[in-house]
C-alpha positions, 0 to 999 in steps of 0.5 A: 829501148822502148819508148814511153810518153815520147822518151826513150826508156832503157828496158830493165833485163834481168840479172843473168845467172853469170852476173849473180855469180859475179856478184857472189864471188865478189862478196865471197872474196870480201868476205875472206878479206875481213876474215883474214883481217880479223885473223891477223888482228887476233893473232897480234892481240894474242901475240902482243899480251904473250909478250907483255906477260914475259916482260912481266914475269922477267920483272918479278923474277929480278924483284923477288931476287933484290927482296930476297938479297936484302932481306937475308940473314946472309947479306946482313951487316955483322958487327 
């Protein structure tokens, strides 16, 4: 502690090479966090369009195959 103009003052040290190294790693480990994040965030997108577009499909397929029922020669009434 140092004193000046009569009050106790904290000397500032400098950051050790341990604390910086803290810090970093910290920082690193955040970072990977966000990474994975982000990661599972796309993989749901892709995941969740993957299984919209099936739906979809399975819903023409079933329409393609009622307009194909009604509109053939077939299944018209003959008198």
């Amino acid at each position: 502690m140092m004193r000046i103009n009569g009050q106790q003052q904290t000397a500032l040290l400098p950051i050790t090479f341990m604390e910086r190294l803290r810090s970093k790693n910290l920082m690193r480990g955040q970072a990977t966090i966000m990474a994975f994040a982000t990661l599972l965030f796309l993989v749901l997108m892709t995941l969740a369009t993957y299984n919209i577009s099936q739906m979809t499909h399975g819903k023409m397929q079933t329409m393609n195959a009622a307009d194909a029922g009604i509109f053939s020669p077939v299944s018209a009434p003959s008198f």
